[in-house]
Backbone as CSV, one residue per row, in Angstrom:
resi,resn,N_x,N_y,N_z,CA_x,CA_y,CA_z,C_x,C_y,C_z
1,UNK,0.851,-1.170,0.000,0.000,0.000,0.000,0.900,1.237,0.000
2,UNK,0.585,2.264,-0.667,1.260,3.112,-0.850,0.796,4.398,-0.005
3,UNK,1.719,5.228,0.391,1.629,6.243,1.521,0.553,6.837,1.309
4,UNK,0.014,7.532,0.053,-1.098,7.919,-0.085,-2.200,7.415,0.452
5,UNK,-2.252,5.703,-0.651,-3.638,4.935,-0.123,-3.752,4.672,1.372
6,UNK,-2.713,4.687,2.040,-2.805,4.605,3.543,-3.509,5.527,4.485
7,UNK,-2.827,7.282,3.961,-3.515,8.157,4.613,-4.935,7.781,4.218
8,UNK,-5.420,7.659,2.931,-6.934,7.571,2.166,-7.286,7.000,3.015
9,UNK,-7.097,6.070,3.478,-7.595,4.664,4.573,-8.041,4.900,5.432
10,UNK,-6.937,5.680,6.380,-6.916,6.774,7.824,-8.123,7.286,7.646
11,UNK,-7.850,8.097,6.147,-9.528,9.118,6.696,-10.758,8.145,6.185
12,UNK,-10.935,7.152,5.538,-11.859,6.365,5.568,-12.269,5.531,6.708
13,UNK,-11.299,4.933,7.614,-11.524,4.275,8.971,-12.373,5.332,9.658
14,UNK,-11.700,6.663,10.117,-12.422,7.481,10.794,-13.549,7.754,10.269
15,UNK,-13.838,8.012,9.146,-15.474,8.286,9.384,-16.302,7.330,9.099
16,UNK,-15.939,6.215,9.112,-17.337,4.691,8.994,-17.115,4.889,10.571
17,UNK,-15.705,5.141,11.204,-16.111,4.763,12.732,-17.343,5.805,13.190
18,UNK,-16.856,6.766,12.967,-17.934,8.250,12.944,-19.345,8.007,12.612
19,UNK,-19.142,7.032,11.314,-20.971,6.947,11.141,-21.345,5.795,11.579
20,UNK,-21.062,4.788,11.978,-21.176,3.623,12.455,-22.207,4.214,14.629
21,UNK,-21.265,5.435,14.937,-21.173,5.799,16.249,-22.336,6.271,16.292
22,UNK,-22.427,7.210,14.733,-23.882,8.070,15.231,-24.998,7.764,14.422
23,UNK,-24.557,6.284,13.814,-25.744,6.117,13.133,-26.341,6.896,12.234
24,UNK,-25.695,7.537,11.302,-25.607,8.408,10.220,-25.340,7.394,8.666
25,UNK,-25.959,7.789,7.774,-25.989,7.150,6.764,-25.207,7.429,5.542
26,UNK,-24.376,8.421,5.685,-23.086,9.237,5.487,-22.092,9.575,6.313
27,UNK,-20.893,9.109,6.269,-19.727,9.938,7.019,-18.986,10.135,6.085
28,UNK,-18.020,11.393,6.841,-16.844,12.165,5.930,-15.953,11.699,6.828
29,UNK,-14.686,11.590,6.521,-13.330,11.601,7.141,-12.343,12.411,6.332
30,UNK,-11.602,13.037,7.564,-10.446,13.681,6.687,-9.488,13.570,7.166
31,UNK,-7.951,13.937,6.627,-6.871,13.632,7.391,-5.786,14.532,6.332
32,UNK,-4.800,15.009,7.131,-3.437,15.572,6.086,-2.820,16.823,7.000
33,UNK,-1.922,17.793,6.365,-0.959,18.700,6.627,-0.848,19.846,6.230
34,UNK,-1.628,20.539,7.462,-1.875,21.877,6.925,-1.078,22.782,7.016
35,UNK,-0.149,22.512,8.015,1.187,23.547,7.779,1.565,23.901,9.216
36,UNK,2.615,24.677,9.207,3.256,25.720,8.312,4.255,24.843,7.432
37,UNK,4.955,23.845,8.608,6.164,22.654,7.720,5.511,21.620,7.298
38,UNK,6.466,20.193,6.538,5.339,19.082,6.150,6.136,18.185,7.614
39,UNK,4.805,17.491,7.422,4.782,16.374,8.853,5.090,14.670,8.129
40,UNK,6.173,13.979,8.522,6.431,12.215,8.197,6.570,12.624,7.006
41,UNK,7.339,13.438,6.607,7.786,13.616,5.153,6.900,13.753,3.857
42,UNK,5.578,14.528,4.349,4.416,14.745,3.399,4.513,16.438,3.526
43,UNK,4.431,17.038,2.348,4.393,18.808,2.303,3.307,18.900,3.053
44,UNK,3.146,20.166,3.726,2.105,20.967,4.035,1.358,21.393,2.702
45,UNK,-0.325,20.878,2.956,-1.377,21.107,2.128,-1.749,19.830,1.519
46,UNK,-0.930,18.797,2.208,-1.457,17.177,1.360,-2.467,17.204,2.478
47,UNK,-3.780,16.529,1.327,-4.698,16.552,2.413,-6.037,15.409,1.457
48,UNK,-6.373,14.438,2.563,-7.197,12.878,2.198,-8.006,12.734,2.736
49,UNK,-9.947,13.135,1.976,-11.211,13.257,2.457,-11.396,11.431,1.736
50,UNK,-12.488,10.956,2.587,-13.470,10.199,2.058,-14.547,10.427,2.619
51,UNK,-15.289,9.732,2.167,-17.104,9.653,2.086,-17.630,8.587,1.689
52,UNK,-18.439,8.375,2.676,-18.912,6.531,2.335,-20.532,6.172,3.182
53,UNK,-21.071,5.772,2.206,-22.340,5.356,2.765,-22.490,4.111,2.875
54,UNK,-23.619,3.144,3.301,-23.755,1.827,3.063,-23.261,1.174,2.185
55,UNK,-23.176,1.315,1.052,-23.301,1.083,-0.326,-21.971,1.580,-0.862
56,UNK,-21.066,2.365,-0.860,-20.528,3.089,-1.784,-19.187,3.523,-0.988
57,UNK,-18.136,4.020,-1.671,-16.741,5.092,-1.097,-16.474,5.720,-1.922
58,UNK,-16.331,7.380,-1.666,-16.070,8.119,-2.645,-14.247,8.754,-2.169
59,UNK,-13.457,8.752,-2.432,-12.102,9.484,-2.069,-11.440,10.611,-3.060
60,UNK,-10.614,11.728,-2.058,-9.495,12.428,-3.029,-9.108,12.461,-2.346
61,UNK,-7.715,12.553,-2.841,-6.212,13.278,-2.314,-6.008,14.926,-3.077
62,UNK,-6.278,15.933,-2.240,-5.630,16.831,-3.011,-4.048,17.524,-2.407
63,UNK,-3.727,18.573,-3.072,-2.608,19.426,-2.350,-2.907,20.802,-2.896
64,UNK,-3.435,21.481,-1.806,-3.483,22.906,-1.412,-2.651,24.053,-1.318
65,UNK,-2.245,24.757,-2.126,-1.598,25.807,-1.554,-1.830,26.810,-0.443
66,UNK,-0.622,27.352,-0.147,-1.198,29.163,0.734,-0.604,28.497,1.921
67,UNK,-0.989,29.355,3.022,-0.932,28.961,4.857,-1.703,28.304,5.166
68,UNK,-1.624,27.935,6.709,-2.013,26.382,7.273,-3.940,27.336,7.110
69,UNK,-4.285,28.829,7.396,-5.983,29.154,7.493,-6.497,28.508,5.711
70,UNK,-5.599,29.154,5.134,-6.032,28.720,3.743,-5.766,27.253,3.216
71,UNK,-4.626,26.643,3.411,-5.124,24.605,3.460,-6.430,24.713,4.464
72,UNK,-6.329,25.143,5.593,-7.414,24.512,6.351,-9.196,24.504,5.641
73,UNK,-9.231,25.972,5.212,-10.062,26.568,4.770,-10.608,25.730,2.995
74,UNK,-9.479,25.880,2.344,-9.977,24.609,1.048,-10.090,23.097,1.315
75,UNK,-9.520,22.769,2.332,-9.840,21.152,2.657,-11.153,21.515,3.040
76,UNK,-11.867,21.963,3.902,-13.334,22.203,4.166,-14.139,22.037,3.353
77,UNK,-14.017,23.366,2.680,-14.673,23.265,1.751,-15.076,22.235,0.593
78,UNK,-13.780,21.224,-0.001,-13.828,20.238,-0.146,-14.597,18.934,0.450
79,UNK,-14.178,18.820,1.764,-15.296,17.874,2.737,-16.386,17.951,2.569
80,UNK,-16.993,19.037,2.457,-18.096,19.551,2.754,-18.834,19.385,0.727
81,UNK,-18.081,19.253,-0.108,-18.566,19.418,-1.326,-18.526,17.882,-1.613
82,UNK,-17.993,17.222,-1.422,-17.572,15.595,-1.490,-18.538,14.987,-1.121
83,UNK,-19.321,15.022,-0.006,-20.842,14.529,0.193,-21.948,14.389,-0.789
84,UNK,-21.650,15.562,-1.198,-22.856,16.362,-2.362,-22.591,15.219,-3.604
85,UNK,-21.444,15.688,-4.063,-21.067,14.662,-4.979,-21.219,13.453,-4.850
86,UNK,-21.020,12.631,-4.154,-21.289,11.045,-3.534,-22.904,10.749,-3.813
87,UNK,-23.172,11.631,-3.060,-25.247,11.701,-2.706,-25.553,11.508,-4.218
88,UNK,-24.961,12.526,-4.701,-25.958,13.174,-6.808,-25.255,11.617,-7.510
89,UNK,-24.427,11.223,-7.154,-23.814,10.008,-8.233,-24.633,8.518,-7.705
90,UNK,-24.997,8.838,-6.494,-25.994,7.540,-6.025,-27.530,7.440,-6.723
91,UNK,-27.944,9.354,-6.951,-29.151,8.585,-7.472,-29.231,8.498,-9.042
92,UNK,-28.059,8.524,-9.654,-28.216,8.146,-11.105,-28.120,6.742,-11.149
């Protein structure tokens, strides 16, 4: 498994644990390096959402530019758009 698919993993474990806990029929997980330096030899702004329902796993890896408010601030936003996407591709 490669460092990437691992973090991917990380943030996929955490949020089935997340939705599993609250009984939610969607969870997000996220995980990565928002800065200022990179952390275990990954740059600041690598950063690994998933999303997973009963049925399905949706993942990205992106890398963010700017400071740790602005990684923080586009990984969000991302999380938060990754659902949407998952949801609209389930009911086609």
């Amino acid at each position: 498994m490669t460092a990437k698919a691992a973090k991917a993993a990380e943030a996929l474990v955490a949020q089935m644990e997340a939705r599993e806990r609250l009984g939610a029929d969607v969870g997000v997980g996220i995980t990565g390096v928002a800065g200022p330096a990179e952390q275990e030899g990954k740059p600041a702004g690598t950063v690994h959402i998933a999303v997973a329902s009963a049925d399905r796993v949706s993942e990205t890896s992106q890398h963010f530019h700017g400071g740790r408010s602005e990684i923080k601030w586009r990984a969000a936003i991302t999380a938060l758009n990754l659902p949407r996407l998952h949801l609209m591709n389930m009911r086609r």
